[in-house]
C-alpha positions in Angstrom: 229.4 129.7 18.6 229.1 131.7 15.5 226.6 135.1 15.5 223.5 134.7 13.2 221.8 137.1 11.3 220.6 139.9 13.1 217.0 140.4 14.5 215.1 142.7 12.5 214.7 146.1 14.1 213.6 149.3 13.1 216.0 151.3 10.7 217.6 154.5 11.9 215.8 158.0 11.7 217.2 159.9 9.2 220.3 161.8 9.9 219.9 165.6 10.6 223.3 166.3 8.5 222.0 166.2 4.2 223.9 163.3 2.6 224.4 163.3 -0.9 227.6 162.1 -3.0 228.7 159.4 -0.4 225.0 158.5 0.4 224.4 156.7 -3.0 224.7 152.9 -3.1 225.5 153.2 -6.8 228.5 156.2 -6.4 229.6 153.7 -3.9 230.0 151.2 -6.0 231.2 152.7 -8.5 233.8 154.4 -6.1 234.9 150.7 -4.7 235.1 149.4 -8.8 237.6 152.6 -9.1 240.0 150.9 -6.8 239.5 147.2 -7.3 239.5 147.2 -10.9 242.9 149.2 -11.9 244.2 147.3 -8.8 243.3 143.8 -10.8 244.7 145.2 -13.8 248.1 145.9 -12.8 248.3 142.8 -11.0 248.0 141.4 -14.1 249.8 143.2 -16.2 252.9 142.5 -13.4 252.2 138.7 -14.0 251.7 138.7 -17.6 255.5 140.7 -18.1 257.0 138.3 -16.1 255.5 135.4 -17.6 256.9 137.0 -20.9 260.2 138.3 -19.6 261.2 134.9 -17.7 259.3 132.2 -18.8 259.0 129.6 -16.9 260.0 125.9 -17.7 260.7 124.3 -14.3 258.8 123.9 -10.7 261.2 126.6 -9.2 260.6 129.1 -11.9 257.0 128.5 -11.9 257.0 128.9 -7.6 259.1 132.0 -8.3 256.9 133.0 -10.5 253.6 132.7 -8.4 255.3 134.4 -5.4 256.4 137.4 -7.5 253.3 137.6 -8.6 251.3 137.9 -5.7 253.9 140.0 -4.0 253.7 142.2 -6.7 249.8 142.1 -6.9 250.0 143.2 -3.4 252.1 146.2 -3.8 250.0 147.4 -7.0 246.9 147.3 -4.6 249.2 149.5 -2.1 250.2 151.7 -4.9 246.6 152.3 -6.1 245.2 152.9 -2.6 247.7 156.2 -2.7 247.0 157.1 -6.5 243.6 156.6 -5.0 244.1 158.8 -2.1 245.8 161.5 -3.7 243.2 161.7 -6.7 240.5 162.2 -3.7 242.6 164.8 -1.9 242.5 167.0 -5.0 238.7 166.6 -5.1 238.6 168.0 -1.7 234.8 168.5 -0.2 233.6 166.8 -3.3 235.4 163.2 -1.8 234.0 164.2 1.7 231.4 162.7 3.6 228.4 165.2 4.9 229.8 163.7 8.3 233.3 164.8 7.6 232.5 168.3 6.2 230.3 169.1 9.2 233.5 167.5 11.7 236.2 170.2 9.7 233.5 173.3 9.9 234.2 176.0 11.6 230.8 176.8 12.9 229.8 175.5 15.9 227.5 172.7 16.5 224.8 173.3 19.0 224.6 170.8 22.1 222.0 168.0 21.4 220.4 165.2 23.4 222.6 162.5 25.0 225.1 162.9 27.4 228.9 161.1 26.9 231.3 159.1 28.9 234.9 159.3 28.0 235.9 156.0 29.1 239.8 154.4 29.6 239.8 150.4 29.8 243.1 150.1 31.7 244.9 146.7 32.6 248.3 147.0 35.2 249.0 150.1 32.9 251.4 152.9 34.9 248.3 154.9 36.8 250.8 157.8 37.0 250.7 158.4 33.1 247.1 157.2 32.5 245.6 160.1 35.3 248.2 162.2 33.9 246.6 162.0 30.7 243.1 162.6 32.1 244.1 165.4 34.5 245.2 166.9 30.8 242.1 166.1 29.1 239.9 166.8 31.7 241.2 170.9 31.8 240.8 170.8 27.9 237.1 169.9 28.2 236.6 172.4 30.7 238.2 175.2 28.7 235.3 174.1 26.2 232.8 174.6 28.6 231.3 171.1 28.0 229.1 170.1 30.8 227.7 166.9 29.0 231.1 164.6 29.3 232.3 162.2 31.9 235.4 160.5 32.1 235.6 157.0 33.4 238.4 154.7 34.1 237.6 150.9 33.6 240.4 148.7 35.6 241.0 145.5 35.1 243.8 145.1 37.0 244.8 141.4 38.9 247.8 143.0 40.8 246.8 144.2 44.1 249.9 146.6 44.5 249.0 147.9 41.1 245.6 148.4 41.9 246.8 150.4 44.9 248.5 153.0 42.8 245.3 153.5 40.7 243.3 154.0 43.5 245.4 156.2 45.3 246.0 158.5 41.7 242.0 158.3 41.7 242.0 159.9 45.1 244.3 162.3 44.1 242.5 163.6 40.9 239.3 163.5 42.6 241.1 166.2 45.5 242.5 168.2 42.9 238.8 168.0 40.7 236.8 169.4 43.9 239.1 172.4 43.6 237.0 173.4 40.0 233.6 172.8 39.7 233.7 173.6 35.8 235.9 170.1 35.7 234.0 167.2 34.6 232.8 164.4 36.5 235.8 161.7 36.7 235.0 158.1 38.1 236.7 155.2 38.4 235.7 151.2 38.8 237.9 147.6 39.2 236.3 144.7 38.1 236.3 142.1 40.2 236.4 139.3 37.3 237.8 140.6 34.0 235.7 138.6 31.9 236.4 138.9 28.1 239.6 141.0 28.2 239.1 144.7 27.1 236.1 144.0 24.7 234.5 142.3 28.4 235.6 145.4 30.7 233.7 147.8 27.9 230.7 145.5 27.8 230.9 145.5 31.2 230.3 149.3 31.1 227.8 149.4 28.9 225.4 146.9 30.8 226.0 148.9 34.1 226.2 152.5 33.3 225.0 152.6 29.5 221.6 154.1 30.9 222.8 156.9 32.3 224.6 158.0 28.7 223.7 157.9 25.5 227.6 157.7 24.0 231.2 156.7 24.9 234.2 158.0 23.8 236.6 154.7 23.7 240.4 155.9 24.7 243.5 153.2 25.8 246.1 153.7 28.2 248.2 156.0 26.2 245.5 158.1 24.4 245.1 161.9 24.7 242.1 163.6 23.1 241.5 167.4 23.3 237.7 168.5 24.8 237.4 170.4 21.5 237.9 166.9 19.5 235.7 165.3 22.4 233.2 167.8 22.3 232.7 167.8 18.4 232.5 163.9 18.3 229.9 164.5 20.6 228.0 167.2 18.7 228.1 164.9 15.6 226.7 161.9 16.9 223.7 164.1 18.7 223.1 165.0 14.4 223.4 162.3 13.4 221.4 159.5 14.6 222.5 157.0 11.8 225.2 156.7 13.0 226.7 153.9 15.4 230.5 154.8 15.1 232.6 157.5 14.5 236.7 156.2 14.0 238.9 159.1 14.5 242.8 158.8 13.5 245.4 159.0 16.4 248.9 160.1 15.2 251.4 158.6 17.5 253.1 161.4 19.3 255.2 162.0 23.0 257.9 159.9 22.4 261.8 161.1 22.0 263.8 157.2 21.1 265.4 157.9 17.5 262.9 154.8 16.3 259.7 156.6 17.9 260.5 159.7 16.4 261.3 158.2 12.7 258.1 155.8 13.2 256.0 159.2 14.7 257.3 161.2 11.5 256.7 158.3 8.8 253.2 157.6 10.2 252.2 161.8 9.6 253.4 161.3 6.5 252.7 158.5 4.7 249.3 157.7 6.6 247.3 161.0 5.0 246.6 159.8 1.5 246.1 155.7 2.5 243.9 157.2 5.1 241.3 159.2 2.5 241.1 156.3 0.3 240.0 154.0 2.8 237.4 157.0 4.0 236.0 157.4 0.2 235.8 153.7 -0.9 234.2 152.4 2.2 231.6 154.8 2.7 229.2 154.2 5.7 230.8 151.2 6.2 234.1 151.5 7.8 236.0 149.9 10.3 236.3 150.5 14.3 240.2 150.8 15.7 239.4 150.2 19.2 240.0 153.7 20.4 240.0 157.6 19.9 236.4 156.7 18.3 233.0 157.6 19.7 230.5 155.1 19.8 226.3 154.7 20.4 226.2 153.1 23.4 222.6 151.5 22.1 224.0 150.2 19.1 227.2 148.6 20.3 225.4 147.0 23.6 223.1 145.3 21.0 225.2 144.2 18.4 228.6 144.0 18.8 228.4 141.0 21.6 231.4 138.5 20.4 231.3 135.1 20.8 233.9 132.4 21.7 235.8 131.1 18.9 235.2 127.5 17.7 238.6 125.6 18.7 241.5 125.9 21.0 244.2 128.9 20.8 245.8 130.1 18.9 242.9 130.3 16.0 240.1 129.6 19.0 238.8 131.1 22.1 238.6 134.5 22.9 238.8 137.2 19.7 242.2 139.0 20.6 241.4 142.0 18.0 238.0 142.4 18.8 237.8 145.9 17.7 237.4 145.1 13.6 235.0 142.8 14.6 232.5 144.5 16.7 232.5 147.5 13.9 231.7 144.8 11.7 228.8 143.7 13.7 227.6 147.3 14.0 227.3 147.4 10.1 225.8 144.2 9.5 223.0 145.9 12.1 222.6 148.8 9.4 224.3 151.3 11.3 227.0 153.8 10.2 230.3 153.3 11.0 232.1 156.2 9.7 235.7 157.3 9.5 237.1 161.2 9.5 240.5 160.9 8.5 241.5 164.2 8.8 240.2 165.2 12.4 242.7 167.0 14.7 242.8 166.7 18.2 243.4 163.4 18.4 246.5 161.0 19.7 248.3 157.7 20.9 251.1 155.9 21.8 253.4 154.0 19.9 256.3 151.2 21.0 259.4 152.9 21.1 261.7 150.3 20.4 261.9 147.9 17.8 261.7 145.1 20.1 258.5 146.0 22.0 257.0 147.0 18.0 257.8 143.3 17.3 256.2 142.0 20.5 252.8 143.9 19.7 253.2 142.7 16.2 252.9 139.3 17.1 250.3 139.7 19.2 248.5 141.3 16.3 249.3 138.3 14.0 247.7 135.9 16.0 244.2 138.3 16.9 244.1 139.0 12.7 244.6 135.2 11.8 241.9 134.5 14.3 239.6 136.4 11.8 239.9 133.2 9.3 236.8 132.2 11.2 235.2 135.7 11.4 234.8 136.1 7.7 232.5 133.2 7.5 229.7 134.9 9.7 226.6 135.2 8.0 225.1 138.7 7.0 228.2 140.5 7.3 228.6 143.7 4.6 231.2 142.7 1.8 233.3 145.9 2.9 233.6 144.4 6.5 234.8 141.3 5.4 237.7 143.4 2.9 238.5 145.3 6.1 239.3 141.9 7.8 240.3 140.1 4.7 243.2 142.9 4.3 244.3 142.6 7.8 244.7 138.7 7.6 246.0 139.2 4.2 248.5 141.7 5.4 250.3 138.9 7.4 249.9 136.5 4.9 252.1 138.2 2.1 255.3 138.6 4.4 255.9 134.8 4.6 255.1 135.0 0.4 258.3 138.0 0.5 260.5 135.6 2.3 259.9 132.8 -0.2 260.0 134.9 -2.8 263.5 136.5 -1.9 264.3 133.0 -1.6 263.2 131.3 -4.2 264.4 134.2 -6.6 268.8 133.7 -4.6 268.4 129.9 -5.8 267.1 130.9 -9.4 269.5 133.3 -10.0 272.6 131.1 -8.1 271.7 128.3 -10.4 271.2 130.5 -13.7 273.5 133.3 -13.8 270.7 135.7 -13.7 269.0 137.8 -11.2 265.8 138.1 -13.3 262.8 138.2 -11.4 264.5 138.7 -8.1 265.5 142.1 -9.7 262.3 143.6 -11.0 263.2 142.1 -14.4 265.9 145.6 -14.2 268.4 143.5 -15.5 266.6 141.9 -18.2 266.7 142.2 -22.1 263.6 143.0 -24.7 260.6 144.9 -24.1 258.7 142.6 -21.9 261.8 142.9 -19.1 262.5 146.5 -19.5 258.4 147.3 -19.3 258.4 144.8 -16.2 261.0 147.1 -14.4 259.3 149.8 -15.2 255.9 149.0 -14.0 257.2 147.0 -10.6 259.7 150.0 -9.7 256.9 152.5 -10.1 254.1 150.4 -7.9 257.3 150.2 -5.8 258.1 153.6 -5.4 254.6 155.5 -5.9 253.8 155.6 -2.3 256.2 157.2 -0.5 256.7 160.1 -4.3 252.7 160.5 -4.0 252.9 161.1 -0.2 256.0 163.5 -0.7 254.3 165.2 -3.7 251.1 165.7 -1.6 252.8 167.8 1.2 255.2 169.7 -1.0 252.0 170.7 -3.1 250.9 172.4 0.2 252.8 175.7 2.3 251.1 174.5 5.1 251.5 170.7 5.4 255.7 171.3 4.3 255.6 174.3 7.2 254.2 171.3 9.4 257.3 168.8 8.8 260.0 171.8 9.4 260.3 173.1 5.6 261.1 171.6 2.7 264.4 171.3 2.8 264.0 169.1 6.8 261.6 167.1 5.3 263.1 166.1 2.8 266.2 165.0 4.1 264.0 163.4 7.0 262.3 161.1 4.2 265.5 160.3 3.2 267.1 159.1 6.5 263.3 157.0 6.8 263.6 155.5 4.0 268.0 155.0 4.8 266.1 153.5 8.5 263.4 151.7 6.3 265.6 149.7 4.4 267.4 148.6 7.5 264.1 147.3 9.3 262.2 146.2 7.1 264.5 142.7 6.8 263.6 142.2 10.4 260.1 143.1 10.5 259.6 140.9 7.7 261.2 137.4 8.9 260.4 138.1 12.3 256.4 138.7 11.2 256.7 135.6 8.7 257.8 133.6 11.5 254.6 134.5 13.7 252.3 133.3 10.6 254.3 130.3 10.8 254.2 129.5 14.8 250.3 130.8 14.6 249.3 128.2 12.5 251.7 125.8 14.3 249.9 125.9 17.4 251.7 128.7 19.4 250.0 131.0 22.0 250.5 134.5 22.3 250.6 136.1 25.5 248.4 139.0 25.4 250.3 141.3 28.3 250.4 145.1 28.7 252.4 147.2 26.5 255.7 149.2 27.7 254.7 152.5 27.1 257.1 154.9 28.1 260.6 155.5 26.1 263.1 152.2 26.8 266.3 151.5 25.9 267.4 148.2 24.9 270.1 146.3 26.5 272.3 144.5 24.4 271.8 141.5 26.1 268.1 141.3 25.5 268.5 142.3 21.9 270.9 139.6 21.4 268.6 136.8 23.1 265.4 138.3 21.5 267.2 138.7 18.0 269.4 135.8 17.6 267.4 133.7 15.0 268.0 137.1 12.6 271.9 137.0 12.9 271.8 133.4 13.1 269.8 134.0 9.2 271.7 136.9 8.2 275.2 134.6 8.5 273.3 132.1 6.8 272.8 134.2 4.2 276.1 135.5 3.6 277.7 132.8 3.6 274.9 131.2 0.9 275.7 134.4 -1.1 279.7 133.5 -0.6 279.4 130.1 -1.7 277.2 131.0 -5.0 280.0 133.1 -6.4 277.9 135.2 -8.2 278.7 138.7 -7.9 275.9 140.4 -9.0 273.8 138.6 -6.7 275.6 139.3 -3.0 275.7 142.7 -4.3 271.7 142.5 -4.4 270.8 140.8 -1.4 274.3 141.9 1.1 271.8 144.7 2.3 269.1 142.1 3.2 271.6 139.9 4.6 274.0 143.1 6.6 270.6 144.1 8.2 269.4 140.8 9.9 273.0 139.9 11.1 272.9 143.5 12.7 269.6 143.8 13.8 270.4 143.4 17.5 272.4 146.8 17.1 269.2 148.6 14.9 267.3 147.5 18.2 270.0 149.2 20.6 270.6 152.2 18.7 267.6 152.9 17.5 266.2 152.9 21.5 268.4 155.9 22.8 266.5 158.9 23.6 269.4 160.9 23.7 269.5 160.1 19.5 265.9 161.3 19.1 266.4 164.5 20.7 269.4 165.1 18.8 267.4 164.5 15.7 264.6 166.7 16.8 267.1 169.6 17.7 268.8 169.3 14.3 265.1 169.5 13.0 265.1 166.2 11.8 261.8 163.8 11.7 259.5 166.9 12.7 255.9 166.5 12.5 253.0 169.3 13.3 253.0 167.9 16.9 256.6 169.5 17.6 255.9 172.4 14.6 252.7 173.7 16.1 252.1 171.7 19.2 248.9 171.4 20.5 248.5 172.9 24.0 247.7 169.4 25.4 250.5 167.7 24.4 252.8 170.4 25.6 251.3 170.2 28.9 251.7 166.6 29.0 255.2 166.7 28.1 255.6 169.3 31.2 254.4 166.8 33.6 256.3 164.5 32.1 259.2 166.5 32.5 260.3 166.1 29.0 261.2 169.3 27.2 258.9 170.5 24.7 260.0 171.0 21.2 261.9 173.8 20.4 259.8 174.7 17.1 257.5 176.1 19.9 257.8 175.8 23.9 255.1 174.8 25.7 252.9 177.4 27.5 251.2 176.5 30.4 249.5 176.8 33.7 251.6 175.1 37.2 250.9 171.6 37.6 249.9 171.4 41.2 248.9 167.7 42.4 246.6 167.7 45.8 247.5 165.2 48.1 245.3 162.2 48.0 242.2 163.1 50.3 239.1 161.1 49.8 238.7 157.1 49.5 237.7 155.5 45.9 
């Protein structure tokens, strides 16, 4: 079934926090025009050079063409989003939302009406990490004072031994929470029937408990949120009664394999200025993540129900990435759904491996191509359907990079010339030489912006070690980058491909916790990228052409070693070296939060020598009470 437009209903009171330069329909317009239309323009600018430079005169040119162009016109978008970004940063409050400036103020909000449920939507996860993590948040909202927040654990577990656990970690949280009354209220429920996945559990929630609280604060399995972050997502939504969402950003932090740490360290980095464009263009209507956001119960119950997909699986049935879709929902209703993209306090997960990041990623794939019938819907905002739209698109252009790099060997095999395949950098006349220009700078503009927007700043260098560590750090990521990003990109092309060819996903629970990878599994899990990367040599051997093995060996080199990226990469013993050579530091191991330090303690994992962690014993109660 498809939603229809939504009923009418009254608008929104006015929000008690003064809106004024993002409140304007026309500054947002104008704002959106700012990033579409110089976008456009160097797209086309990239197309008409290499029309110019390399004219076509054949069916492979003109495919080689087309796929440069669009691969191309993606990257210029990329590019501008961090021009964007940066241009905004420099604007400082004058780019912020009322919302946002009221989130980063010092002054303290007073409590309003509404009380919050901090709720965890767990399925077979390890119940020793996820009441670890609430034993930690649950002492940071009590050092706030807050009396107005409950925490809530949503299982949906099938195993009955894994259930057990949870339940017997429930009964030991409960002992130790009777031992402080200032400690909030934590409860804990296992659905019977888990109905609808995650987005069914939460529903669930909401229909059962969603009188007794007027918000929830929507955390996974490997979230951590401090009670000051908590606490002030609260406050905002009390002001602000427009508002139906709040998305906060979670940095990925905890995690000590050398591919966590480089992922942890590219994500601080890079992330920042892609992060405040999105937050200026899209205005009041952003886009939900699934978690580390606050939400009005209200709104959400009403209007983020989601149907059943039209058709069979992979493309029908249940929406896998439900989260972009019930934000979506939320705005077509007229309500807010903001994003603060610079609110601390905040964290998640990540895989640690490069085979468990692939897993997730094509579990991903198939939930975003799913959205091909989402963008249909009627009434839906056009900003909603761009945030879809860019995730679908996002899959969609790594197939287009494998026929491009493609396409682009067999022109250049067959004339002699790498041409197009090389950003025109080997071309003659002005066309060529203003073609390499242009594509190396939309190229390279990211990651220089990103590096010239912390280096501007003592503080955010101080947060990555210094200038001199992160420097070196960004050039070992982008050494590690390089390496990757072969394998990423054939191993996400070939989800597209088996998504569309019919093939189910099965949506199972994320390893969490640092893993090394056997050789043995990275070989079976990997072979079809050495089996590709011989290929490829020995296509590049048989060509001759010297210039052109040169060009793609590195492409080539990195699939037929992949299986060794995904061993090598896993060792935790590697990230801690890096981390001790102050290599890959971010502000969670420069000035750790007290939170994570006392999560690494119960973890047992040392904390980061930039700053030891300083806390109180951990003392776990035996289990005393039933569930």
């Amino acid at each position: 079934m498809v939603h229809s437009a939504p009923p009418h209903r009254d608008p929104p009171a006015p929000s008690t926090l003064p809106e004024a330069w993002h409140g304007s329909r026309r500054a947002l317009t104008a704002r959106r025009l700012a990033l579409a239309l110089p976008s456009l323009a160097t797209a086309g600018a990239i197309a008409w050079l290499a029309a110019s430079a390399y004219p076509a005169g054949d069916a492979l040119a003109w495919a080689l063409l087309a796929t440069f162009s669009l691969v191309m016109g993606w990257q210029a978008f990329t590019a501008w989003q961090y021009l964007y970004g940066f241009v905004a940063g420099l604007l400082g409050d004058r780019a912020a939302s009322a919302l946002e400036r009221a989130a980063e103020s010092a002054v303290p909000m007073p409590q309003g009406e509404g009380r919050t449920a901090a709720i965890v939507a767990i399925h077979a996860e390890d119940a020793v990490a996820v009441f670890a993590r609430l034993r930690v948040m649950a002492r940071s909202l009590a050092r706030e004072g807050t009396d107005d927040i409950d925490i809530f654990v949503l299982s949906d577990t099938r195993d009955g031994a894994i259930a057990a656990v949870e339940e017997h970690e429930y009964a030991r949280i409960q002992a130790w929470a009777s031992a402080d009354p200032d400690l909030p209220r934590i409860r804990y429920r296992r659905r019977r029937e888990n109905v609808g996945r995650k987005a069914g559990n939460v529903a669930e929630f909401c229909a059962s408990h969603g009188h007794e609280y007027a918000f929830m604060i929507v955390l996974d399995a490997d979230s951590l949120m401090t009670g000051a972050a908590m606490t002030r997502l609260a406050r905002l939504m009390q002001a602000s009664p427009k508002v139906g969402l709040i998305q906060t950003v979670s940095y990925a932090a905890g995690r000590d394999t050398l591919f966590a740490r480089v992922q942890q360290f590219a994500v601080r980095l890079y992330a920042p200025l892609a992060l405040r464009c999105l937050e200026t263009w899209q205005g009041p209507e952003g886009s939900y993540w699934g978690h580390n956001a606050i939400l009005r119960i209200e709104a959400f119950a009403a209007h983020a129900g989601l149907p059943v997909l039209p058709g069979r699986a992979p493309l029908g049935g249940e929406i896998l990435c439900h989260d972009i879709v019930e934000g979506a929902l939320m705005v077509r209703a007229g309500w807010e759904v903001r994003l603060l993209p610079e609110f601390r306090g905040t964290w998640e997960e990540m895989p640690t491996n490069l085979i468990d990041l692939l897993g997730r990623e094509r579990r991903w794939c198939q939930g975003n191509l799913q959205h091909l019938r989402v963008l249909p819907w009627a009434g839906l905002t056009g900003a909603s359907r761009w945030h879809i739209g860019v995730g679908i698109l996002s899959y969609f252009v790594l197939p287009l990079w494998i026929a491009f790099l493609g396409l682009g060997a067999w022109q250049a095999a067959r004339s002699g010339d790498l041409g197009l395949l090389a950003y025109g950098l080997g071309g003659t006349g002005a066309a060529a030489h203003a073609l390499a220009a242009l594509t190396v700078a939309v190229l390279a503009a990211p990651k220089l912006l990103s590096l010239t927007h912390v280096l501007a700043s003592r503080e955010r260098r101080a947060s990555f070690g210094g200038t001199g560590r992160l420097l070196v750090s960004a050039a070992l990521e982008q050494a590690v980058w390089v390496i990757l990003w072969p394998v990423m990109t054939l191993f996400t092309a070939g989800a597209v491909c088996a998504t569309f060819l019919g093939k189910v996903v099965r949506w199972e629970t994320q390893e969490r916790d640092d893993r090394q990878v056997s050789w043995a599994e990275a070989f079976r899990l990997q072979a079809d990228a050495v089996v590709v990367g011989a290929m490829m040599l020995l296509g590049l051997a048989f060509a001759g052409n010297l210039w052109l093995g040169l060009w793609l060996a590195p492409v080539a080199l990195a699939l037929l070693t992949s299986p060794a990226q995904s061993v090598w990469t896993s060792r935790s013993d590697l990230g801690r070296a890096a981390r001790a050579r102050g290599l890959f530091l971010t502000a969670d191991d420069t000035a750790m939060a007290p939170e994570l330090a006392e999560l690494a303690q119960i973890r047992g994992v040392p904390a980061s020598p930039a700053r030891p962690a300083q806390r109180e014993p951990a003392v776990w109660i035996p289990a005393a009470d039933e569930v």
